[in-house]
N, C-alpha and C positions, 0 to 999 in steps of 0.2 A: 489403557487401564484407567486414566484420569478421566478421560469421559464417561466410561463407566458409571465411577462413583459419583459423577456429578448429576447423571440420570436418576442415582438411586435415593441419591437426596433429597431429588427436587418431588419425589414421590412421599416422602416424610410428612409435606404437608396437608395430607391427606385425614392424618389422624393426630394426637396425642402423642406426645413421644415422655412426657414426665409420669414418672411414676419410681418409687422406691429411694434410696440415695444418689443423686445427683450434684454434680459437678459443675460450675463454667467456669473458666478460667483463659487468661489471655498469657500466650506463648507469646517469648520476645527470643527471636534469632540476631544472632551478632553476624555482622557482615560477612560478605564471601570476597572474591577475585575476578568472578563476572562483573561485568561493569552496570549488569540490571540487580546484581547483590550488593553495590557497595555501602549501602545504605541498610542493611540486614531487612529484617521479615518480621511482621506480626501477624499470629494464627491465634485462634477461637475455638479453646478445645472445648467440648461437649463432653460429658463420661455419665451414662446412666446404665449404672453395676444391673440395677434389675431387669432392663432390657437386653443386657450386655453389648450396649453400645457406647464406642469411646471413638471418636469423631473429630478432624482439628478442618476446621471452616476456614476459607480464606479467600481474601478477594484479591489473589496475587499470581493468580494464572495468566497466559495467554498461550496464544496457538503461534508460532513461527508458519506454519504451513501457511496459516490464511492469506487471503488474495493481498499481494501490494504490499503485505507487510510494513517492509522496510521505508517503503515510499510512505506508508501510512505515518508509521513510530517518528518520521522524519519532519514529518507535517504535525506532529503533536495529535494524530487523529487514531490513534492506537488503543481499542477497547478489551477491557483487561474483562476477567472472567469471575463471577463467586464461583465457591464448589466448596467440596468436601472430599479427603480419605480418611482412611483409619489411619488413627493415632501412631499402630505401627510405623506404616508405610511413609507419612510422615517425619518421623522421626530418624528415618533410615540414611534421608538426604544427607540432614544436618549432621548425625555421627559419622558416616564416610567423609565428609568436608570440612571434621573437625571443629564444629563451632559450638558456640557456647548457646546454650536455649534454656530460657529461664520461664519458668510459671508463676501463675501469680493469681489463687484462688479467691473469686469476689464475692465480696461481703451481698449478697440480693437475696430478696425473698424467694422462695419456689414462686409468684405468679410474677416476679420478676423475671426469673429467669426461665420460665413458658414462655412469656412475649417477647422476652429478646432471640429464645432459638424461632419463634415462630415468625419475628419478620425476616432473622435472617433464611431461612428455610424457604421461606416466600421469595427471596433473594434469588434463593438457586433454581426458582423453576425457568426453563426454559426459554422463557419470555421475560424473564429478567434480569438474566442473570450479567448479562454483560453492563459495561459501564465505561462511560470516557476516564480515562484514567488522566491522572495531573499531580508528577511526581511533588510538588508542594500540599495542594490544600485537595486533593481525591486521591489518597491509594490506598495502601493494602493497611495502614494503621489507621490512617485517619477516617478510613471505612468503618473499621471496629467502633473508631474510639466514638463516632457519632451514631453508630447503633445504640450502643452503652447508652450515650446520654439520654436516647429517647425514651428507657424505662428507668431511669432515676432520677428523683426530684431529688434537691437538697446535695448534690455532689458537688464538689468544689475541689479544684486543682490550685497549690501554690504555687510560684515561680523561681521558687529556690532550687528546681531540680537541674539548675544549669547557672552556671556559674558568669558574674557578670550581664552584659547588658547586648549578646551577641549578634551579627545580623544574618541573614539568611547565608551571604557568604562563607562569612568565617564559619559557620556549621559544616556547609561545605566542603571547606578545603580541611577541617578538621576532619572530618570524615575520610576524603582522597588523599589525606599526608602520604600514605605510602603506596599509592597510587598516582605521581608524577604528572602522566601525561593524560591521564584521564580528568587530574585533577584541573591543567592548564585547559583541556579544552572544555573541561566547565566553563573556566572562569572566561575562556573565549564567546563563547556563543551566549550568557547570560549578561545580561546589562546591568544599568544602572539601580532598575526597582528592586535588585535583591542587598543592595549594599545601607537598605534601611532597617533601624533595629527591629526584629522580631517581635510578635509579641505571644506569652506562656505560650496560645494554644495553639498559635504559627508552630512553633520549634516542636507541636507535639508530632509533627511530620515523620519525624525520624523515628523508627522502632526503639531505640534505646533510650532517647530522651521521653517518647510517652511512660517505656518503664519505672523510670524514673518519678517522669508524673505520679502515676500514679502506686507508687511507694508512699508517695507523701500526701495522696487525696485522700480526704476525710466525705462523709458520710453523716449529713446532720439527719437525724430523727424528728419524728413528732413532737417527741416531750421535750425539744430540747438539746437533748444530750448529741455529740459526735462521736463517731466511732471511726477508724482505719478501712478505706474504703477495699483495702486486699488486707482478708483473714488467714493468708498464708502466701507465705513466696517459698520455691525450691528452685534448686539449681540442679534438673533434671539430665541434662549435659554437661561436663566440665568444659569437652572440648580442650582443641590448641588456640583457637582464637590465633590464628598466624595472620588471620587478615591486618592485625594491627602490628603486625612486624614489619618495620620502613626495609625495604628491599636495597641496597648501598648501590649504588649504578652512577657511569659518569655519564650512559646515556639518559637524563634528560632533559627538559626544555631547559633549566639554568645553564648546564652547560654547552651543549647545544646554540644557544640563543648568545652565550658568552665566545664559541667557538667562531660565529658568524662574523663579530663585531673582530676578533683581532685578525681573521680573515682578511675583513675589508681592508683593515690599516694597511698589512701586508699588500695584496693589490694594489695599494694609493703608493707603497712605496717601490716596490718594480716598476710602476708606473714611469711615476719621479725620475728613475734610474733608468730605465729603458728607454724612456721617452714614446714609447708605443701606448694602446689607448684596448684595455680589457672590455670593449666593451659587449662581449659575452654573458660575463659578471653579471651588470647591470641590467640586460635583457634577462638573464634567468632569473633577478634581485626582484624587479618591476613584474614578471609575470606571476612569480610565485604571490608574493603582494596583495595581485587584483584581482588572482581567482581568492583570493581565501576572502579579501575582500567582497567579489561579489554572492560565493555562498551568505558570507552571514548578511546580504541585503534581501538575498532571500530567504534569509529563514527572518527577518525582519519584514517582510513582505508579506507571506505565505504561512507562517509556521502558527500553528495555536499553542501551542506549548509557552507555559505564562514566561515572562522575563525576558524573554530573547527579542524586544526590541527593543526601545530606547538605550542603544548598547551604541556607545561612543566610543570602543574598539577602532568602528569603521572609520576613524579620522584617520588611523594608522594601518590598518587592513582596506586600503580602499580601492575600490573597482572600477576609480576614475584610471588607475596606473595603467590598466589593459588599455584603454583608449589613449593615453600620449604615450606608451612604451615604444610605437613604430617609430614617431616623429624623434622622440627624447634617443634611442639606438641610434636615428638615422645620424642627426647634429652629434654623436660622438663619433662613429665611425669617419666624419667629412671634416670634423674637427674645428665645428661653424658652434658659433656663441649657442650657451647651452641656457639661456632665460628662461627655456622651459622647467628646467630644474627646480626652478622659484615656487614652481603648485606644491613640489613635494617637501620643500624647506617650510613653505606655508602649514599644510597639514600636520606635517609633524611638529611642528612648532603649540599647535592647535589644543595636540594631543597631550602636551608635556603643560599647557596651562589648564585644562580639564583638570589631569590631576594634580597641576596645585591649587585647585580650587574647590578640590576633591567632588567632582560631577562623578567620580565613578571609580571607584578601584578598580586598578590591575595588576597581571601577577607582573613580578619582577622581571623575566624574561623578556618580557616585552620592551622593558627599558633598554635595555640593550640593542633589542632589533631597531628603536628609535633611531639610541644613539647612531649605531651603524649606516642607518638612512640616511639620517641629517649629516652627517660628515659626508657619506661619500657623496650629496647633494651637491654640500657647498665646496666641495674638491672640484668637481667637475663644472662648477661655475668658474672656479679661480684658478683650473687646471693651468694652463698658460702663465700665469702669474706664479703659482706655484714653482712650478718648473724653471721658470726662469730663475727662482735664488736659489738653486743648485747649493741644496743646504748639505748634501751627504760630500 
């Protein structure tokens, strides 16, 4: 059905579509639970009574079928789609999903707003309609909101629509709060270039925050004067908005990443007590480590998707672990001097002056997985020594 109506759009540009009372206006969706909704939706409604057309445009499709998909969306080479349905059909997602969708009717001339349905409509013809998407600075809002620009002179956004001085992160994780672990593998795979402050029209990225925007964009004239660049807002959906209800769970990465760290202790004290040598643990500690390590050197390698390299993560996610993990198992199971132990006291040591040096925010989870390395490191450097002051 969605191709359908993207066919039938892309024929719109064929003629004239203004005439009688006319409408545009920019739809704002509040997040969903899918992890391509967490960040909500901005749609471009069209409404012309005398045609009886009412239309919501949006450059927030894609196909799952397409070839590679996954391999594509993973390599950041994932091309998102314009189109069009009816305002219905639209509308239907978001009441079954519960969320809140706000209008926001713009102040423009009628040959303003001819030219803006006529590049977007130009948009949907078939040979244009797709587009490299780039959840920061190319998606389904910031598509909008730089059509807009192209038929309004005199528009100006202030920076008061967000409160403080925030960076791309913390938008972020404000966003994933109750979304956990979606939230931590953000903050995994994204580096250092998002931990810089924002600026207005960076943060217009997120649907709620352009709403925002422009609530408070003005509109200078010719003679002077300024007007409200939106001459009506409704809140067309109540919705439950449950997306922004923190979900109470002891499964995630804080705990998680807390349960690992008094694990090890545990281990190091059987250990002690036993006198035997887990080094299971440690072969599962090191492999888990160096694969996760070595994805994010390949999505720092390979990936187009902006931010995800200069990511200092990989001091402590590192994929040198898979290469001494045989050696570092073997001198524990033989119970021969463990100096290899030293690469990983080094790295994580590494890791823990980054951020205090702050090269790079991390979630706090991750301090934990540190701590837990660097102890059970420097244990099994000093395991013999340890052992011998048979403290229990």
């Amino acid at each position: 059905m969605r191709r359908f109506f993207l066919f039938i759009v892309s024929l719109f540009a064929s003629f004239p579509l203004f005439a009688g009372n006319v409408n545009v206006s920019v739809l704002t969706c509040s997040p969903g639970d899918e992890i391509y909704s967490l960040f909500g939706h901005t749609g471009l409604r069209y409404k012309n009574d005398a045609k009886g057309l009412d239309l919501v445009f949006s450059y927030g499709y894609f196909d799952f079928d397409s070839p590679n998909f996954v391999w594509r969306f993973i390599l950041g080479e994932t091309d998102y789609i314009v189109g069009a349905v009816p305002y219905e059909m639209f509308m239907e997602e978001y009441e079954e999903r519960g969320a809140v969708v706000v209008e926001q009717v713009l102040q423009l001339t009628p040959e303003q707003e001819q030219e803006l349905i006529d590049i977007i409509v130009l948009n949907c013809r078939p040979e244009n309609r797709k587009y490299r998407y780039n959840y920061f600075y190319n998606n389904c809002t910031t598509k909008i909101r730089d059509q807009i620009a192209r038929v309004t002179e005199g528009l100006s956004y202030t920076r008061d629509f967000v409160a403080g001085n925030p960076t791309f992160r913390e938008e972020l994780r404000r966003l994933t709060s109750s979304h956990p672990w979606y939230s931590f593998g953000i903050d995994l795979l994204l580096g250092a270039d998002i931990d810089k402050p924002a600026t207005s029209k960076e943060l217009q990225f997120i649907p709620g925050n352009y709403q925002q925007a422009l609530e408070k964009a003005v509109l200078s004239l010719e003679n002077g004067k300024d007007i409200p660049f939106v001459k009506e807002q409704n809140l067309i959906v109540l919705g439950t908005d449950d997306s922004k209800t923190v979900v109470e769970s002891r499964f995630t990465p804080f705990y998680v990443s807390l349960l690992l760290l008094l694990f090890t202790f545990i281990i190091m004290l059987c250990e002690v007590r036993s006198k035997k040598t887990f080094w299971l643990f440690d072969a599962t500690l090191l492999t888990l480590q160096g694969v996760c390590g070595a994805l994010l050197l390949f999505m720092t390698l390979f990936s187009q998707h902006p931010a995800v390299d200069n990511n200092w993560v990989i001091l402590l996610l590192n994929p040198v672990m898979l290469f001494i993990m045989p050696v570092y198992v073997n001198r524990l199971r033989k119970h021969r001097t463990m100096s290899i132990a030293w690469v990983q006291v080094i790295f994580v040591v590494l890791f823990f002056l980054s951020a205090a040096f702050s090269v790079q925010v991390y979630p706090t989870p991750l301090y934990f997985c540190a701590i837990a390395l660097l102890v059970r490191s420097v244990f099994n450097i000093y395991k013999e020594r340890i052992c011998d002051l048979s403290l229990y």
